[in-house]
SEGU-592261 format. One record per residue (C-alpha): x, y negated, z negated. Coordinates in nm, 3 decimals. Last residue first. Layout:
<rs>
     east    north       up
        X        Y        Z
...
</rs>
This chain:
<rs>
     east    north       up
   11.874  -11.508   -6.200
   12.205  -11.357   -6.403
   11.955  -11.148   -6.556
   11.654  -11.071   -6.353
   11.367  -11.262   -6.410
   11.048  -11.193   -6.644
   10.767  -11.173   -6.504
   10.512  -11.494   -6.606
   10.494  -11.618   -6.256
   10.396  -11.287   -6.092
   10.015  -11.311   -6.305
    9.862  -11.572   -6.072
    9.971  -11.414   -5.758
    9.874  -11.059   -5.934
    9.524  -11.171   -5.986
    9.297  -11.409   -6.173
    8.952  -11.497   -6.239
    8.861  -11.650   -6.528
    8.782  -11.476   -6.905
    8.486  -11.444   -7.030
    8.374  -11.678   -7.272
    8.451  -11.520   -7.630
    8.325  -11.361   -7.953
    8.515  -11.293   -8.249
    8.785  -11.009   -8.304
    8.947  -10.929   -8.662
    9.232  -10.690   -8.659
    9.377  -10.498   -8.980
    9.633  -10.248   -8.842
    9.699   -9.944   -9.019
   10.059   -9.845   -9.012
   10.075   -9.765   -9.411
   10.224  -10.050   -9.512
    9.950  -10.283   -9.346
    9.969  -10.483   -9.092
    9.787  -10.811   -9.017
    9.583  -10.943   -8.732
    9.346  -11.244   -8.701
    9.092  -11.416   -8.470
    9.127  -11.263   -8.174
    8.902  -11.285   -7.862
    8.664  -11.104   -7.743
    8.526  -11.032   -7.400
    8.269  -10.762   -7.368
    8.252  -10.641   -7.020
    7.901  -10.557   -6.857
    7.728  -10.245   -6.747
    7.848  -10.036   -7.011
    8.041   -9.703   -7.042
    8.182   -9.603   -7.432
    8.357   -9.870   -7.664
    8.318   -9.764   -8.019
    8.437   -9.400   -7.932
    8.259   -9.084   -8.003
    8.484   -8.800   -8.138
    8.790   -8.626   -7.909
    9.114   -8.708   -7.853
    9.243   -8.797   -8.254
    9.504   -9.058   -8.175
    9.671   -9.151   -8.488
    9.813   -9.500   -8.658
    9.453   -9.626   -8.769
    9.339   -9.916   -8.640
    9.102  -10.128   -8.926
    8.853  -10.305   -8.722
    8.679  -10.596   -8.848
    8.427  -10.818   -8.583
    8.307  -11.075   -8.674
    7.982  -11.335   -8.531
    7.807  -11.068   -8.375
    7.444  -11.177   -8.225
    7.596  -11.128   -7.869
    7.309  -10.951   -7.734
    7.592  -10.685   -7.596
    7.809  -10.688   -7.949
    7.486  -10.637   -8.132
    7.398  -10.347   -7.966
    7.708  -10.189   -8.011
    7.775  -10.271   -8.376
    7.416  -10.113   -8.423
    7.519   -9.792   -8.242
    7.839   -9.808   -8.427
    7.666   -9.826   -8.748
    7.998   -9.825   -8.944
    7.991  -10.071   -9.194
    7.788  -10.411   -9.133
    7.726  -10.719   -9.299
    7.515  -10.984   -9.312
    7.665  -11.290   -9.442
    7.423  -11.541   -9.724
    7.099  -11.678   -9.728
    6.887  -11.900   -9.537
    6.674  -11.745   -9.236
    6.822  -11.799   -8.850
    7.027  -11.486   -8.873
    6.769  -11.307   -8.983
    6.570  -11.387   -8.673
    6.843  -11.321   -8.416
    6.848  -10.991   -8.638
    6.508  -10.904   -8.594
    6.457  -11.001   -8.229
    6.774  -10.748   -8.127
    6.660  -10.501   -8.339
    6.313  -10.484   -8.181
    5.982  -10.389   -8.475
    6.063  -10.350   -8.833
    6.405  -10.230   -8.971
    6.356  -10.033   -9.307
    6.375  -10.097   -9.654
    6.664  -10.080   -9.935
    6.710  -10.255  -10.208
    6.708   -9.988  -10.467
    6.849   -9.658  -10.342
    6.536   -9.418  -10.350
    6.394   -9.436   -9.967
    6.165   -9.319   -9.712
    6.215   -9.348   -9.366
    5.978   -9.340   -9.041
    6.181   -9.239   -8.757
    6.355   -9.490   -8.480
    6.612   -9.582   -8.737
    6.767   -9.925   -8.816
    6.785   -9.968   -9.196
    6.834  -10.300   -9.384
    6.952  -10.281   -9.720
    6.951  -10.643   -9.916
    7.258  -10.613  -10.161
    7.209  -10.522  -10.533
    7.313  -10.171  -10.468
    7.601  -10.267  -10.256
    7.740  -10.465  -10.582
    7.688  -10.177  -10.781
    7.854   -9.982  -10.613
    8.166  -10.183  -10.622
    8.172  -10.243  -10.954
    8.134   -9.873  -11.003
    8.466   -9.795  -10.802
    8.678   -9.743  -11.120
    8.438   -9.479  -11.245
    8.126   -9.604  -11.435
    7.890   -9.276  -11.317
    7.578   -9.443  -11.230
    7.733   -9.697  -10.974
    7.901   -9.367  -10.829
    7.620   -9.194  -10.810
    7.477   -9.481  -10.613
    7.725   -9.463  -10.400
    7.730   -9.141  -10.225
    7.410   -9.005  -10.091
    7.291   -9.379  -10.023
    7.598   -9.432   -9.848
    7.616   -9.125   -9.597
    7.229   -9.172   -9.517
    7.332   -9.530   -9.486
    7.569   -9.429   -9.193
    7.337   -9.162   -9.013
    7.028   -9.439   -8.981
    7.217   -9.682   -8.877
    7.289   -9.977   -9.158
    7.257  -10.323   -9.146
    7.344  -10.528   -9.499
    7.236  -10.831   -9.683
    7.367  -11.046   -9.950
    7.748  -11.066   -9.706
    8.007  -11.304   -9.838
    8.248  -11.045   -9.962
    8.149  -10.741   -9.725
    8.444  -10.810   -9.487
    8.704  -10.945   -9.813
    8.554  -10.611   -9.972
    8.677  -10.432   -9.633
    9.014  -10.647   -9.637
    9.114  -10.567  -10.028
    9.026  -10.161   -9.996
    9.293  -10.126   -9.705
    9.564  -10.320   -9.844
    9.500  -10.125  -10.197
    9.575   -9.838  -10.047
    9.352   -9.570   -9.798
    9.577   -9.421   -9.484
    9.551   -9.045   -9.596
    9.185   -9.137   -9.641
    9.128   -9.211   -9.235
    9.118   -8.841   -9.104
    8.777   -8.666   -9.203
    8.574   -8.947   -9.369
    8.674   -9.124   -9.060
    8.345   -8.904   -8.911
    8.280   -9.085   -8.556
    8.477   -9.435   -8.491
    8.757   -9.322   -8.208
    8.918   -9.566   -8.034
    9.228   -9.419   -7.888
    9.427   -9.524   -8.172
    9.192   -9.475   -8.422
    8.839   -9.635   -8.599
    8.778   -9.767   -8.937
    8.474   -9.995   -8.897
    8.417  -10.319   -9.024
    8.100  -10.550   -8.900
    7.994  -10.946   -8.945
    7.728  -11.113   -8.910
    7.718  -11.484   -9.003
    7.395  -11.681   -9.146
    7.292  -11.994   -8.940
</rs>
């Protein structure tokens, strides 16, 4: 069974729209080693419509013009790109096709096919989707140290909770915390009674 994975840079208070417009101040070498470590395994990769519209108009001129980030263009060129849009697409950057009939049957079929990770960046509508059918094996978010108050959030109003639990932090220099969640049962019932025991005492108690 192949594993999905997804990275996004989102902030403080959970916003994911536009990080091309706050997250680069927070960029170093900690940041660029965990999202190729997230897109390491993956031969295949899920895009929204708006987020490989951003990559296709930026990478492969990159690839083309042998800068210091032309490995890594060239390695996302060579990938499998999947795109999930509701309109009919056309493409130029090699590799890529579009998302054929439900998402949620698709993917629980890729999954099952031999190959390697499938990898997301971005896509939040596809992260979200994912997250409720519970097809996603990782997921990568980089917090950011700032609270922006407005943008759309990776968590907005749903039906039912999405328990996760966590499968490893770090920090980075800059503030930016590197946290990877994975899914989980949900959690038991419990209330204050349960909770009192684990208060901390008075001293001299």
């Amino acid at each position: 069974m192949r594993k999905i994975t997804a990275g996004l840079f989102i902030s403080l208070d959970g916003v994911v729209e536009a990080p091309n417009e706050w997250h680069f101040p927070y960029y170093n070498d900690e940041m660029g080693a965990a999202v190729g470590t997230q897109l390491a395994g993956a031969d295949t990769v899920l895009f929204g419509r708006r987020t490989y519209d951003s990559f296709a108009g930026a990478w492969p001129a990159r690839e083309q013009a042998g800068g210091e980030d032309a490995g890594f263009a060239k390695a996302l060129g060579d990938m499998r790109k999947i795109v999930v849009s509701k309109q009919r697409l056309t493409f130029t950057w090699r590799n890529s096709e579009q998302l054929e009939g439900d998402l949620v049957a698709t993917v629980t079929a890729l999954k099952a096919e031999p190959g390697g990770d499938i990898g997301l960046s971005g896509s939040v509508s596809v992260v979200r989707q994912l997250l409720a059918a519970g097809l996603l094996d990782e997921l990568h978010l980089l917090v950011h140290p700032i609270a922006l108050g407005k943008g759309i959030r990776l968590f907005g109003e749903s039906e039912e909770p999405i328990p996760l639990r966590l499968l490893s932090s770090a920090a980075f220099s800059t503030g930016v915390l590197n946290l990877v969640y994975g899914p989980s049962e949900a959690p038991g019932a419990a209330g204050y009674e349960d909770a009192k025991q684990h208060l901390a005492q008075k001293p001299g108690e």
